[in-house]
Backbone as numpy.savetxt, mean C-alpha at the origin, in Angstrom:
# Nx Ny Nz CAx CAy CAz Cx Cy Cz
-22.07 4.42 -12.93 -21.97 2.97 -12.80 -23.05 2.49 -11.83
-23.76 1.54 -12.38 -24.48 0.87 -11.63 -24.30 0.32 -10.06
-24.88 0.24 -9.30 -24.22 -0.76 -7.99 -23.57 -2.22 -8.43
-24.83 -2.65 -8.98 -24.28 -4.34 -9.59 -22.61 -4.30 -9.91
-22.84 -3.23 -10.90 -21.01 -3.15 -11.45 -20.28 -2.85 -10.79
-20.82 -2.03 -9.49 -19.30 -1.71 -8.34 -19.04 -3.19 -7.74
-19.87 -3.46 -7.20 -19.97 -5.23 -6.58 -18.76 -6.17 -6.89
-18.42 -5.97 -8.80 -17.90 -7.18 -8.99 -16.37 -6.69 -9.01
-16.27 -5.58 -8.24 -14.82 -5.25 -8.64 -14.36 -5.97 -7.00
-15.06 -5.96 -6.33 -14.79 -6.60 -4.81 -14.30 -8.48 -4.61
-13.08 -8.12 -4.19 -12.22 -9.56 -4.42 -11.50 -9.60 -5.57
-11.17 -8.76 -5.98 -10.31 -8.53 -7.31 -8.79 -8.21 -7.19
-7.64 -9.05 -7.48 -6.51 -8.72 -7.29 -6.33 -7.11 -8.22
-5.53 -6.25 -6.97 -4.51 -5.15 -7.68 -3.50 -5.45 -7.81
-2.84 -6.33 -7.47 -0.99 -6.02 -7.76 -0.48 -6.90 -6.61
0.67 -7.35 -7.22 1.43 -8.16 -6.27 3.10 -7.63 -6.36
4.10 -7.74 -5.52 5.24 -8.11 -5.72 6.23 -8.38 -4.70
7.20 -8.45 -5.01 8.27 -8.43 -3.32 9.16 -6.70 -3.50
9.25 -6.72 -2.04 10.25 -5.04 -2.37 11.27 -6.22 -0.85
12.28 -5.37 -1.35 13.93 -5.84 -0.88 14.05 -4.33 0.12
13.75 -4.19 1.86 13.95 -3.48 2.27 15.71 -2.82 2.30
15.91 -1.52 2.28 16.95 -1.28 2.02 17.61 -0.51 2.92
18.85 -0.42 3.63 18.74 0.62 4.50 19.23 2.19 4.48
19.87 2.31 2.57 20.08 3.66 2.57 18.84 4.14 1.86
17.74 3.62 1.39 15.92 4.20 1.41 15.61 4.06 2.75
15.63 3.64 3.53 14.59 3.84 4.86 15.08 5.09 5.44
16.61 5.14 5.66 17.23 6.65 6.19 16.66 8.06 5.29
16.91 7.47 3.88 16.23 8.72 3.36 15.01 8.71 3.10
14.42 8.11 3.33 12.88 8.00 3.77 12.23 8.72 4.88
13.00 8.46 5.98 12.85 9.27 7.13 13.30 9.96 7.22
14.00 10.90 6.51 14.85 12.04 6.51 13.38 12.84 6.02
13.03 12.51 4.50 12.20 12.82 3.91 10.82 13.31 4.49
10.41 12.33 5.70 9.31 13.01 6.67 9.77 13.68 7.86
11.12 14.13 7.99 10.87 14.64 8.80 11.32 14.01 10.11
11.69 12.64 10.40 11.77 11.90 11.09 13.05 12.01 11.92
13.69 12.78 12.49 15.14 12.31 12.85 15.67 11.28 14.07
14.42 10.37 14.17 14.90 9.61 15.16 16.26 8.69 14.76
16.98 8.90 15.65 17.89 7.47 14.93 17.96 5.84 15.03
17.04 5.86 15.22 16.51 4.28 15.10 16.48 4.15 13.76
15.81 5.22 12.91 15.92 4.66 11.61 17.38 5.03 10.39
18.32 5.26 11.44 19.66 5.53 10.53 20.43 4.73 11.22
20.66 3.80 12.24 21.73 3.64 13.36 21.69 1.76 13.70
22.24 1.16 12.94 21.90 -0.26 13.34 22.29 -0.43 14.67
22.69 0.35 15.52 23.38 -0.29 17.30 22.53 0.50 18.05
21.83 1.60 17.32 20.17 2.43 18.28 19.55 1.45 18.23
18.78 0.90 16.50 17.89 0.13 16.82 17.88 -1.02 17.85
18.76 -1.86 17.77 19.03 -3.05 18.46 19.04 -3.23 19.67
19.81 -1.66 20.05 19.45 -1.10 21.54 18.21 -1.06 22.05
17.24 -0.37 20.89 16.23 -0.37 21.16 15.27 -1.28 21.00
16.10 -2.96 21.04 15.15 -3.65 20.81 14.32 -5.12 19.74
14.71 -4.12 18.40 14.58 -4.59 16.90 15.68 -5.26 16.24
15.30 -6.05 15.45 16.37 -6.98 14.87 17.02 -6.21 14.23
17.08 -5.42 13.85 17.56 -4.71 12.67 17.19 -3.03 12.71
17.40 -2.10 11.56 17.06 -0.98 11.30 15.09 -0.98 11.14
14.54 -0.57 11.72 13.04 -0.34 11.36 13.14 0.41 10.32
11.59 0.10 9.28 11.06 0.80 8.65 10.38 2.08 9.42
10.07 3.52 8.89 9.13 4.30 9.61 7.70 3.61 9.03
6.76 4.54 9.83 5.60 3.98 9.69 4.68 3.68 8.37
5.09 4.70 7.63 4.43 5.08 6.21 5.42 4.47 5.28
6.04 3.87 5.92 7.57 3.28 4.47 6.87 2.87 3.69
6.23 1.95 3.80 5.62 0.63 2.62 4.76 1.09 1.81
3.83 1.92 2.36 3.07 2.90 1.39 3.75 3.41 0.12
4.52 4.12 0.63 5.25 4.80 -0.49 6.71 4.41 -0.26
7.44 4.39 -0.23 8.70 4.47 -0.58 9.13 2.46 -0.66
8.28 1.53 -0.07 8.60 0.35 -0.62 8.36 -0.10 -2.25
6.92 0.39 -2.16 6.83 0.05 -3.71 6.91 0.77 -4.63
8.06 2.05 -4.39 7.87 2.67 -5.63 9.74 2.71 -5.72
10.72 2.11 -4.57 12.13 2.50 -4.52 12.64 1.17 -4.76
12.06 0.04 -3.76 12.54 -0.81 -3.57 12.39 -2.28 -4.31
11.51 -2.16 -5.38 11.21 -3.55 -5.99 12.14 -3.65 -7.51
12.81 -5.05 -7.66 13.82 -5.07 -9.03 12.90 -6.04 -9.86
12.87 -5.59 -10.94 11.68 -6.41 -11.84 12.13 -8.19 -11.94
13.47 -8.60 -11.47 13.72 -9.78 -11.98 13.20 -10.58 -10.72
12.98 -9.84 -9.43 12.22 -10.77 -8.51 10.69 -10.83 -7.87
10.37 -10.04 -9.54 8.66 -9.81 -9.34 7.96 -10.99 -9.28
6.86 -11.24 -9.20 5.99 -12.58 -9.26 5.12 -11.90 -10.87
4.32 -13.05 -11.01 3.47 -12.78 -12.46 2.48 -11.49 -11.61
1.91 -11.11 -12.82 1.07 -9.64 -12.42 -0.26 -10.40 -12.47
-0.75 -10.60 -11.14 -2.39 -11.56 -10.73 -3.52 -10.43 -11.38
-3.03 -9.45 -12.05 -4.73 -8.58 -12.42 -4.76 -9.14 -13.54
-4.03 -9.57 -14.41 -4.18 -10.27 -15.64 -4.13 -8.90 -16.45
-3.66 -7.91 -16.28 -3.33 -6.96 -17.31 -4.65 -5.64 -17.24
-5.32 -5.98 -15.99 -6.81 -5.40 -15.65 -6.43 -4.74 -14.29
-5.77 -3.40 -13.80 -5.71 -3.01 -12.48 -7.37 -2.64 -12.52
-7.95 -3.08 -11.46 -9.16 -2.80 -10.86 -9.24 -1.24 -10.14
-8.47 -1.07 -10.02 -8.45 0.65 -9.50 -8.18 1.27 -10.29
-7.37 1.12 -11.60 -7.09 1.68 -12.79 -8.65 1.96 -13.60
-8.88 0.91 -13.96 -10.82 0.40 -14.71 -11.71 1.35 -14.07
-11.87 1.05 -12.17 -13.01 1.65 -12.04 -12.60 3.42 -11.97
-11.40 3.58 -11.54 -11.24 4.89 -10.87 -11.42 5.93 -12.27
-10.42 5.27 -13.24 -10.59 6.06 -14.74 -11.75 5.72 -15.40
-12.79 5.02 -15.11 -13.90 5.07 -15.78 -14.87 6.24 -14.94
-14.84 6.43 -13.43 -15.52 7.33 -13.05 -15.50 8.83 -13.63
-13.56 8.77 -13.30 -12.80 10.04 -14.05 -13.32 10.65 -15.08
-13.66 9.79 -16.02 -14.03 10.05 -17.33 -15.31 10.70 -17.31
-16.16 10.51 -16.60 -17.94 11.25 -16.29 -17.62 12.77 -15.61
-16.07 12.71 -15.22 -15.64 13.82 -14.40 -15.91 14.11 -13.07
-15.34 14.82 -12.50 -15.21 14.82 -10.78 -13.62 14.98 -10.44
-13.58 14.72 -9.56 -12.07 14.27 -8.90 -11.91 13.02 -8.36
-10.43 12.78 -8.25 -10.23 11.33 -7.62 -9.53 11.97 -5.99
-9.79 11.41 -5.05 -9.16 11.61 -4.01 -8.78 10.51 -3.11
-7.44 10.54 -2.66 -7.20 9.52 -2.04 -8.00 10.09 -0.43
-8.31 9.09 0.16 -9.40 9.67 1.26 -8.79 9.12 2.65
-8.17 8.08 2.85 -8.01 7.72 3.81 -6.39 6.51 3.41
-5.48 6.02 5.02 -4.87 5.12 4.74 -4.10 4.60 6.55
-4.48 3.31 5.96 -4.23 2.90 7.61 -3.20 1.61 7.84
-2.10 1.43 8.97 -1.46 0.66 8.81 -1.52 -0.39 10.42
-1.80 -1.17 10.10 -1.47 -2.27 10.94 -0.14 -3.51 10.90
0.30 -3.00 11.73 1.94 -4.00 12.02 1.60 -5.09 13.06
1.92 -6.14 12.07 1.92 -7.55 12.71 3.18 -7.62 13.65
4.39 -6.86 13.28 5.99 -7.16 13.90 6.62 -6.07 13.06
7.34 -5.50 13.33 8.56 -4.28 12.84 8.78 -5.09 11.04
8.55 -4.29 10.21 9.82 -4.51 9.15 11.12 -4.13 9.30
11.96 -4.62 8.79 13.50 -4.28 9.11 14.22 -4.23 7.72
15.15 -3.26 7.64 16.22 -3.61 6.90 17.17 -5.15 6.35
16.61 -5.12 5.37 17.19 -6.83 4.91 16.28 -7.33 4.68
15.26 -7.03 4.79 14.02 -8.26 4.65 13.64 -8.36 3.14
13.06 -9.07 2.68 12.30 -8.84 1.65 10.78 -8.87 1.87
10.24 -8.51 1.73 8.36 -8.50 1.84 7.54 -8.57 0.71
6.69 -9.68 0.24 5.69 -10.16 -0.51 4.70 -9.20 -0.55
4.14 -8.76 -1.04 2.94 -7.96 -0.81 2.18 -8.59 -2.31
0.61 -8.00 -1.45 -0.45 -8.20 -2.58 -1.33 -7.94 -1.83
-2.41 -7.22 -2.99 -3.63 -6.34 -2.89 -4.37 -6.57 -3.28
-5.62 -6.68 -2.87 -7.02 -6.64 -3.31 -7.95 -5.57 -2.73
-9.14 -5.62 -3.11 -10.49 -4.65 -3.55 -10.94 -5.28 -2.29
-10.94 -4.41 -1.14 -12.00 -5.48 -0.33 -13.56 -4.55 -0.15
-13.66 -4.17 -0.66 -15.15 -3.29 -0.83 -15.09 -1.75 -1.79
-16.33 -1.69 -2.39 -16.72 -0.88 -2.91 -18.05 0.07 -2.57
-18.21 1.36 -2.71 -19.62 2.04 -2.05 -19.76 2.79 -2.50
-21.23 3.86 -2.57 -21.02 4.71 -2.57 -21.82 5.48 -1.67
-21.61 6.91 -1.40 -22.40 7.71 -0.46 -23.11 9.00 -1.51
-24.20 9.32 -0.78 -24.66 10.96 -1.51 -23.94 12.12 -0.62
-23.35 12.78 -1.12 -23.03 14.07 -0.96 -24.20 15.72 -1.32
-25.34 15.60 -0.41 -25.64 16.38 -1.39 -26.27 15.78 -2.88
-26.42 16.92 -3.90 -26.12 16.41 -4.84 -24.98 15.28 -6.09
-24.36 14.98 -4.92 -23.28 14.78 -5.49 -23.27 13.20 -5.41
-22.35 11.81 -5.54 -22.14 10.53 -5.30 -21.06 10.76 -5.12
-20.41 10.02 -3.85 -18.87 9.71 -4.21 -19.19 8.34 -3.85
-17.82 7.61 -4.68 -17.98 6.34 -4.62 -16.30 6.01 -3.96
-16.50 5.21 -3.03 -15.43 4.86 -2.40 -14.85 3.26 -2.87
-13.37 3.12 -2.77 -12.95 2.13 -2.78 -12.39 1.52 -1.99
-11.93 0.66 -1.54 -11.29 0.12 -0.66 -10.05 -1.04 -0.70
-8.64 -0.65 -0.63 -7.52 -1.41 -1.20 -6.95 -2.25 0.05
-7.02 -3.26 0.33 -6.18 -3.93 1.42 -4.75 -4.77 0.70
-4.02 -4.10 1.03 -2.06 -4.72 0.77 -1.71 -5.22 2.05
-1.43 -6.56 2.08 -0.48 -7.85 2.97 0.93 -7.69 2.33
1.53 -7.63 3.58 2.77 -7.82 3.00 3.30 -9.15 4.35
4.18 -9.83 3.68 4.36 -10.96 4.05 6.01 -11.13 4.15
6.73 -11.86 5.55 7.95 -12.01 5.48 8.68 -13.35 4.01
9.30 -14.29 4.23 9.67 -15.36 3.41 8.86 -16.46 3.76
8.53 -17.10 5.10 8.07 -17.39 5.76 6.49 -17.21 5.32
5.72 -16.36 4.91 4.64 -16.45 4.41 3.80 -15.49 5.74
4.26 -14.76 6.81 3.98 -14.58 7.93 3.64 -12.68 7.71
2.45 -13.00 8.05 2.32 -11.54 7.80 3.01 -10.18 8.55
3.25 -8.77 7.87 4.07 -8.11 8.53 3.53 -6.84 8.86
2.69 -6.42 7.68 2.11 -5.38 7.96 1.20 -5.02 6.51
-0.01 -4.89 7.24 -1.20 -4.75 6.20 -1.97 -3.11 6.14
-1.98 -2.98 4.88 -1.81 -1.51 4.73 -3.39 -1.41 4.20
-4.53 -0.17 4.38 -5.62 -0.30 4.00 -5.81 1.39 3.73
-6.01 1.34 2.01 -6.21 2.44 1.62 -7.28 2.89 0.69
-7.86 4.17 0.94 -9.44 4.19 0.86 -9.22 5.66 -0.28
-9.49 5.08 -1.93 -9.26 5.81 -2.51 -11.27 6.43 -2.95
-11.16 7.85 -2.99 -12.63 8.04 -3.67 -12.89 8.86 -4.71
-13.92 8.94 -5.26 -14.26 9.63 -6.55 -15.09 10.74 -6.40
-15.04 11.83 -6.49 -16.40 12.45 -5.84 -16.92 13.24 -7.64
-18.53 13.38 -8.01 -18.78 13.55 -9.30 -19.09 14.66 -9.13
């Protein structure tokens, strides 16, 4: 792929929806890493400790929000228009062959998620690149997910750096 063509994938919605935090997924969520603090099983720890509610662990939203917690009847319309932009470019690289690797993923918390909440999220492409390896190109992507309380108030923005190497 040309540069020009990586370019226009930048500012491109991936995906939107709301996930309904839950608090028997967050316990087994954190069970799942490993986590046994009880902040994240104990609504009278957390509170003790502070938080409105049960916290999410750190990596919740990554994985276990949007793949446990979202019910299709309180989705929003799908903003790629039927075009995931990470789907297009990542399986079009795929196809020339290489590997896909997820490379990196970083979380910034505006305020605790909690149990009960619901959270908005939506993603976009905020850059595309590539580097030489050697003989080689990898081309990097770059996914930024907002997730948002009811309120419209951001909660925690997740930035994940998927790459292709040929």
């Amino acid at each position: 792929m040309a540069e020009m063509d990586l370019a226009g994938f930048v500012g491109r919605p991936t995906g939107a929806g709301v996930v309904t935090v839950d608090r028997a997924i967050v316990s087994a969520f954190a069970e799942a890493v490993l986590d046994d603090n009880p902040v994240f099983r104990n609504r009278e720890v957390a509170t003790a400790a502070g938080f409105a509610d049960i916290p999410v662990p750190p990596t919740f939203v990554f994985s276990a929000a949007q793949n446990w917690c979202q019910w299709d009847e309180e989705q929003p319309p799908d903003p790629t228009g039927g075009s995931n932009p990470m789907a297009e470019l990542m399986g079009g690289l795929l196809a020339t062959g290489g590997m896909i690797l997820h490379g990196e993923q970083s979380f910034t918390y505006h305020r605790p998620a909690v149990v009960g909440e619901k959270l908005h999220h939506h993603g976009v492409v905020r850059d595309v690149y590539t580097k030489q390896s050697g003989e080689r190109t990898m081309t990097f992507m770059v996914i930024e997910t907002t997730y948002t309380d009811a309120d419209g108030a951001p909660v925690v923005t997740s930035t994940m750096n998927l790459l292709h190497r040929s």
